[in-house]
C-alpha positions in Angstrom: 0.0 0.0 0.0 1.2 3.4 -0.9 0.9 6.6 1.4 -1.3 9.6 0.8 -1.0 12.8 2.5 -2.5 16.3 3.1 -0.9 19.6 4.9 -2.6 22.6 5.7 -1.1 26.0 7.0 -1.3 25.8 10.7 -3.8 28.2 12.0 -7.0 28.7 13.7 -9.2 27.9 10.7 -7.5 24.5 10.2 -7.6 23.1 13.7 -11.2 21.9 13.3 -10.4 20.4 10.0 -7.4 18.7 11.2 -9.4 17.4 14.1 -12.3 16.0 12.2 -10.1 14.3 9.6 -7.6 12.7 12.3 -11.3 11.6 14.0 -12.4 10.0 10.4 -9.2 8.2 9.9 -8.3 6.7 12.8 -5.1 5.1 10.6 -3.8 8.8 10.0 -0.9 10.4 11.4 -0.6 14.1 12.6 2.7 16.0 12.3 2.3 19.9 13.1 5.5 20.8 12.0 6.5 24.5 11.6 3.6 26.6 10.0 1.8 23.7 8.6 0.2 20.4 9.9 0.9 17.0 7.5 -1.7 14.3 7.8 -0.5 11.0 6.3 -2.1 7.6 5.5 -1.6 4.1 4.3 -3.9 3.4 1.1 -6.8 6.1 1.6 -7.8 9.5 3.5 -11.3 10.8 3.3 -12.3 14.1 4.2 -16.0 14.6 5.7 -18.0 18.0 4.9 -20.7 16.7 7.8 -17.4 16.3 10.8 -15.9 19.1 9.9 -19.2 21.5 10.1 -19.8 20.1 13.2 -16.2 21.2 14.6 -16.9 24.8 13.2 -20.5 25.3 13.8 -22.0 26.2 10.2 -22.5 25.0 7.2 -19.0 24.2 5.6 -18.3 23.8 1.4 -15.6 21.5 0.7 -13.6 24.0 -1.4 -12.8 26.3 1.9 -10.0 23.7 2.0 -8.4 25.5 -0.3 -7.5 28.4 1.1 -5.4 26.8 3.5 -4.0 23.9 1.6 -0.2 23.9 1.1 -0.1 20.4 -0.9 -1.4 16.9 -1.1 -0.8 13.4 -2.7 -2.6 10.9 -4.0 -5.7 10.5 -6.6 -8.4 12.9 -5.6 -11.9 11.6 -5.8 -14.5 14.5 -4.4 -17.9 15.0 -4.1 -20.0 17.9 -2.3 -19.7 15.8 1.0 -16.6 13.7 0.9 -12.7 14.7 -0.5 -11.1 11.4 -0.6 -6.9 10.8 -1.3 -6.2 7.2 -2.8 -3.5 5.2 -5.4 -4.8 3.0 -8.0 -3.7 -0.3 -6.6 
């Protein structure tokens, strides 16, 4: 299985999001490194529009995860409720 990955700028709007995608994928591994937080996984990440609004307390539109991404890796699958990072196996 091959590693996927997603890092955000470290700030106050990306603590929630960290936190809901670290609780959806209990397999990931946080590393808040110096102005950005890397979450890495074997095979698959998935990113959930309904955890993360509950962590910020409004609705919450996938694409906001823009604005604070710094990269990512792996095939991206999305849909107006899930992000998901995977390899063709």
């Amino acid at each position: 299985m091959s590693t996927v990955f997603i890092a955000f700028q470290s700030n106050d709007e990306t603590r929630p999001i960290v936190e809901a995608i670290a609780q959806d994928n209990p397999q990931a591994s946080v590393a808040e490194l110096p102005a950005m937080v890397r979450i890495d996984a074997e095979g698959s990440l998935t990113v959930k529009r309904a955890s993360i609004e509950e962590r910020v307390g409004r609705a919450f539109d996938l694409q906001e995860l823009h604005v604070n991404l710094v990269s990512l890796s792996g095939h991206i699958a999305e849909s107006d409720d899930e992000l998901t990072l995977s390899w063709d196996r």
